[in-house]
C-alpha positions as CSV (number, residue, x, y, z in Angstrom):
1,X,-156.4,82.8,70.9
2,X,-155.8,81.1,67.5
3,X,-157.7,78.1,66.1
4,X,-155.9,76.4,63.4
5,X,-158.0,75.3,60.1
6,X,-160.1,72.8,60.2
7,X,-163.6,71.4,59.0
8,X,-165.9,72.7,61.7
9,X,-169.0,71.0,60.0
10,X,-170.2,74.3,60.1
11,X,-169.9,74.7,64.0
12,X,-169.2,77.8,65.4
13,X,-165.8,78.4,66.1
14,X,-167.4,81.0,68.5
15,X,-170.5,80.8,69.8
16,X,-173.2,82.6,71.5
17,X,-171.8,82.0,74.6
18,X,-167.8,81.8,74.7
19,X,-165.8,83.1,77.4
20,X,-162.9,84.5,74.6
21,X,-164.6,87.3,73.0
22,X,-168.0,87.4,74.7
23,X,-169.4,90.1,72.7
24,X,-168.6,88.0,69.2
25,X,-169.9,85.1,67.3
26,X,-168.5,83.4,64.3
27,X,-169.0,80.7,62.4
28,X,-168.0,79.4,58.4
29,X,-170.4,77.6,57.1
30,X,-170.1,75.3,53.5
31,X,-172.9,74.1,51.5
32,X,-173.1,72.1,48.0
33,X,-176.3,73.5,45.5
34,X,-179.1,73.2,47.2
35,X,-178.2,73.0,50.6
36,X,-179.7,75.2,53.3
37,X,-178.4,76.3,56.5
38,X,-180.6,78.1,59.0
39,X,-179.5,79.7,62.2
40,X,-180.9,82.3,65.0
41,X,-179.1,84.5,67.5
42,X,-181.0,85.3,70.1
43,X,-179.1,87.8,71.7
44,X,-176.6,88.8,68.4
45,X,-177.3,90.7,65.3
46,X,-175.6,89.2,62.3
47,X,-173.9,89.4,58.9
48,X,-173.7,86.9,56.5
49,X,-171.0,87.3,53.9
50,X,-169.4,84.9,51.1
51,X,-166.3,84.2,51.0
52,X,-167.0,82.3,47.6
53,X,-170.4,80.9,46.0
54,X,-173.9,82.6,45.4
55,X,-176.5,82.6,48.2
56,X,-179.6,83.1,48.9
57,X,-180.9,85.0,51.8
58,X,-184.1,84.7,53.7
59,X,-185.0,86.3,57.1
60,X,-188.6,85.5,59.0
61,X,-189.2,83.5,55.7
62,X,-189.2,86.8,53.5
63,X,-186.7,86.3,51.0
64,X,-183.9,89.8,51.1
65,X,-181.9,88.3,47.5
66,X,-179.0,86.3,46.5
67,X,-175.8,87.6,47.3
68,X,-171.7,86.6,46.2
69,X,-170.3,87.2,43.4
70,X,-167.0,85.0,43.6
71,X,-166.0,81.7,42.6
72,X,-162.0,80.6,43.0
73,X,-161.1,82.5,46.7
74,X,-161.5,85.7,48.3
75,X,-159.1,87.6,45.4
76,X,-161.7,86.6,43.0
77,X,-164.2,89.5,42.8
78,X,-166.0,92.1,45.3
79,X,-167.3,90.7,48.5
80,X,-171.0,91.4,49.5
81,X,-173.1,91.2,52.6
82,X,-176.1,90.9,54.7
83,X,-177.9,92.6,57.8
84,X,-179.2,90.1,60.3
85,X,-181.4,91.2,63.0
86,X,-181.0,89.7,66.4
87,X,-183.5,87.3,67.6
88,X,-184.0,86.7,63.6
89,X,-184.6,83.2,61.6
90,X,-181.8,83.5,58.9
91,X,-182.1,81.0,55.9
92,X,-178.5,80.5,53.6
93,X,-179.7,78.9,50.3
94,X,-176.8,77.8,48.5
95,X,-177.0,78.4,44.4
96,X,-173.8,78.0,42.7
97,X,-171.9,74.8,43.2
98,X,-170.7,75.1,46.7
99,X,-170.1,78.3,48.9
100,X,-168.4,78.9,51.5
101,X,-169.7,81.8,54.1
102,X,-168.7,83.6,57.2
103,X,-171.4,84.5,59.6
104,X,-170.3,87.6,62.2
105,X,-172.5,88.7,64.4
106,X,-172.2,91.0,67.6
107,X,-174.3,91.5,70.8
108,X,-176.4,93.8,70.6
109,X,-180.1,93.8,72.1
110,X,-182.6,95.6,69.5
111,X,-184.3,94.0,66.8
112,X,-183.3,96.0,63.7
113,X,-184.1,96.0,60.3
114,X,-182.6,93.5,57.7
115,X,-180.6,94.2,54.5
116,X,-177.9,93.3,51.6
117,X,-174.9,95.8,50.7
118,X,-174.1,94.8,47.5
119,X,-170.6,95.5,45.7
120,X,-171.6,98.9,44.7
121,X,-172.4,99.8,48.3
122,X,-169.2,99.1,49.9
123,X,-166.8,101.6,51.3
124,X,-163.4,100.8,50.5
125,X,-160.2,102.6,51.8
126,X,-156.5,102.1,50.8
127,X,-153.5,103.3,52.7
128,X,-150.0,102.7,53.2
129,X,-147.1,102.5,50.8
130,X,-144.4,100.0,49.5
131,X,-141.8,102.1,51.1
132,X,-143.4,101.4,54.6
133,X,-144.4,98.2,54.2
134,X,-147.7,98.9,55.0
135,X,-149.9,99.4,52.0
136,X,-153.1,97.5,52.2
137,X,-157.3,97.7,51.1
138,X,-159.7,97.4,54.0
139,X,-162.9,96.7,52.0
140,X,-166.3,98.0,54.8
141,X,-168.8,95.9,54.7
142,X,-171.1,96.7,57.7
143,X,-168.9,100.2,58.2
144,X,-169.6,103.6,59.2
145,X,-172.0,104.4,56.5
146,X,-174.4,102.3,58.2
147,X,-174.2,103.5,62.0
148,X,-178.2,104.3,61.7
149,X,-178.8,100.7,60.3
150,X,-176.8,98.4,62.7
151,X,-176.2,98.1,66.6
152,X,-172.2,97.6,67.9
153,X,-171.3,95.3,64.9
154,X,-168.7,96.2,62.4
155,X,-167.4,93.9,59.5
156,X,-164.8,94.2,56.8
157,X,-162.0,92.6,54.9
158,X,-158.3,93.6,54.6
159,X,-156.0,93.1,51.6
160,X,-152.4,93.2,51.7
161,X,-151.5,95.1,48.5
162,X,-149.1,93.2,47.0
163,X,-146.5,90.8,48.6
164,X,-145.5,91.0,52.4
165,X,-145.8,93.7,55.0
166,X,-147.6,94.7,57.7
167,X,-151.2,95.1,59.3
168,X,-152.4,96.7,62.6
169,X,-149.4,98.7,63.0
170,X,-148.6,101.0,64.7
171,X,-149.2,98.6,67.2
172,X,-153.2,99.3,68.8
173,X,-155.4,98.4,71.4
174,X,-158.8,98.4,72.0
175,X,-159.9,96.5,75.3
176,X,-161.0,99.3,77.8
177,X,-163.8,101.4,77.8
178,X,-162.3,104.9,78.8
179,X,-164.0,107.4,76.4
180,X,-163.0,109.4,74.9
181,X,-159.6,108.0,74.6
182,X,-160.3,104.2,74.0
183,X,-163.3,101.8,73.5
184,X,-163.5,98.2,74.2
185,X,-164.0,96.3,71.1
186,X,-163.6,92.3,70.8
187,X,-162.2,91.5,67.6
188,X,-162.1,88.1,65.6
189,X,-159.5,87.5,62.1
190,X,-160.2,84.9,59.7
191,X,-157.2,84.3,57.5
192,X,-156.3,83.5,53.8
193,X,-153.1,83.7,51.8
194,X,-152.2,83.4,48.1
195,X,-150.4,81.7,47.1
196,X,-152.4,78.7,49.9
197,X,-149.1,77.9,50.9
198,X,-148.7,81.4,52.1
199,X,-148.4,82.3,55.8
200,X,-147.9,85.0,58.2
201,X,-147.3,85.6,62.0
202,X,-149.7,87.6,64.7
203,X,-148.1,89.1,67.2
204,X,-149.9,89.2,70.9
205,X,-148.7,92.0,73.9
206,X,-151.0,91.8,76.5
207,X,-148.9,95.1,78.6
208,X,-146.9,97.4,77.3
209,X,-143.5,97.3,77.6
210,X,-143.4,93.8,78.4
211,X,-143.1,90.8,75.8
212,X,-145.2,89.7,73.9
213,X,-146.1,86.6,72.1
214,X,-146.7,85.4,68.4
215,X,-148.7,82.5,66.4
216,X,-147.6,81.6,62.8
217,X,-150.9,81.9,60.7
218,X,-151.6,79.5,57.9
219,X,-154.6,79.4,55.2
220,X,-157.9,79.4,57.2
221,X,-156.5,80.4,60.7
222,X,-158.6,82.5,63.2
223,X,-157.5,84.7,65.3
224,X,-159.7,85.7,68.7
225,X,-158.3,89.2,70.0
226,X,-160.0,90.7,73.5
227,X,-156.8,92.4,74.8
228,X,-153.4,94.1,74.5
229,X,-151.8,95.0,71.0
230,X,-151.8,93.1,68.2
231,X,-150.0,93.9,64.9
232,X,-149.6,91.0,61.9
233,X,-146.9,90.6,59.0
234,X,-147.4,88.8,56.0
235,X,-143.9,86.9,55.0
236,X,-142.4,88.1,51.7
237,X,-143.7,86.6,48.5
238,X,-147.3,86.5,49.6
239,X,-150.4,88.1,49.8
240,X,-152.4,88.0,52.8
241,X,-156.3,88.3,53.6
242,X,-158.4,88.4,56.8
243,X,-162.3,88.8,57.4
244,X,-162.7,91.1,60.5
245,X,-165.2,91.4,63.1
246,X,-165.6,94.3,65.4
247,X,-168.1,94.3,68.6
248,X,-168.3,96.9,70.8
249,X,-169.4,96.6,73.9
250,X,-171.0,100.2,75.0
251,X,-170.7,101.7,71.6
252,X,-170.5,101.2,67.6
253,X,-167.9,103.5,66.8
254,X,-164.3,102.3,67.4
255,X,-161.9,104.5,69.5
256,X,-158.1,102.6,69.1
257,X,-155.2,103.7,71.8
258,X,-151.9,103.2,70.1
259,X,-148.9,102.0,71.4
260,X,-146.7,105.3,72.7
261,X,-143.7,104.0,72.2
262,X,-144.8,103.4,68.1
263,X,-147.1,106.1,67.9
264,X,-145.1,108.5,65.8
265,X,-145.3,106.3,62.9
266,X,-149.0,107.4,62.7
267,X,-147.3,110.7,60.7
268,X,-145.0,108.5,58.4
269,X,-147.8,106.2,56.9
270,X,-149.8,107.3,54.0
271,X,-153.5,107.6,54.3
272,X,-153.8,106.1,57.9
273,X,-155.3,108.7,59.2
274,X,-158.3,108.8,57.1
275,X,-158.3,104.7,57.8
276,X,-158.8,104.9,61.3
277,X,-161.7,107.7,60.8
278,X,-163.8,105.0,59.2
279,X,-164.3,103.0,62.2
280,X,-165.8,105.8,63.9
């Protein structure tokens, strides 16, 4: 499913209860100086995350810190993040100018512990190469280094490095439990480009060996994923974000069953290999 941009008045674009991707929720929320936004999940644990501006965070009315650390767009510093529990009272305090924030959470039914990961806590990976087409960052947010720390939730941004190329490929799936082979994971894309002007294309193939389908992304569109393979491509001359939101439904760790016919190309890309081992 994609949604194009628009001001959701800080709606959810999915919400507690959707039918799309049941296990997700997602919203963006904007706020001037000042401005407060509270929310509660009662059956979703949470991360709040900037995508620019410096926030405050308050859960149960204890106050965890400010996080954010950047001010143009998403290429403008090192994102940081939050743990929200579920069934939690989560208070966003805006303190710079404006800010803009994603909120991803996950089902999930236990009533954890809350926390920030700052910049110097993130777990970044880069793989690929120019000759593949492939090189990109994948900055972890909530990643495997906190698997004691959060339920089924995983959240992270991806960087194209440099202009063009591709994501998510080989082609992957993720929408059957059959361990140990495959997990089911919903999945929801939020995307930028740079230059804005920027756009890309996300290709959908519900069954293998039968066609697929594509939507042309643009700056701000989100992307709802809860079947088949879906690989992305950036068109030359730009550069291409998206925030990333990972729910499993039986089980954290993510198990991905790639495409046969492409699967080879898992031994010509650089690095991949340790990529996919930090989902799990």
């Amino acid at each position: 499913m994609h949604i194009p941009y628009s001001d959701n008045k800080n709606q959810a674009l999915f919400g507690e209860t959707n039918k799309t991707v049941p296990l997700v929720y997602f919203n963006i929320i904007n706020l001037k100086k000042g401005e407060s936004y509270e929310y509660q999940l009662s059956k979703h644990e949470s991360s709040v995350v900037p995508a620019t501006g410096i926030v405050e965070i308050t859960v149960e009315d204890n106050k965890l810190g400010q996080i954010g650390k950047r001010t143009t767009d998403v290429w403008d510093g090192e994102p940081e993040g939050s743990y929200i529990p579920t069934n939690s009272k989560c208070k966003i305090t805006c303190l710079s100018d404006s800010s803009e924030c994603f909120i991803a959470g996950g089902i999930y039914e236990k009533k954890l512990e809350p926390f920030l990961v700052l910049k110097e806590e993130l777990d970044v990976v880069q793989y690929g190469s120019d000759d593949t087409k492939t090189h990109r960052k994948i900055k972890h947010i909530l990643g495997a280094k906190h698997h004691d720390q959060v339920g089924r939730l995983l959240v992270n941004e991806l960087y194209t490095v440099g202009a063009g190329g591709w994501s998510g490929f080989p082609p992957h799936k993720h929408d059957t439990d059959d361990l140990p082979q495959e997990t089911r994971h919903d999945e929801v894309y939020n995307y930028r480009f740079k230059p804005g002007h920027g756009f890309g294309v996300q290709i959908m193939q519900s069954e293998d060996e039968k066609e697929g389908h594509g939507y042309q992304l643009f700056n701000g569109s989100t992307i709802a994923i809860n079947k088949g393979y879906h690989p992305c491509v950036v068109a030359p001359g730009y550069e291409m974000y998206y925030f990333t939101i990972l729910v499993g439904l039986s089980q954290r760790s993510l198990i991905q069953s790639f495409q046969k016919t492409h699967a080879y190309q898992l031994e010509t890309i650089p690095g991949i290999k340790d990529m996919i081992a930090k989902y799990k």
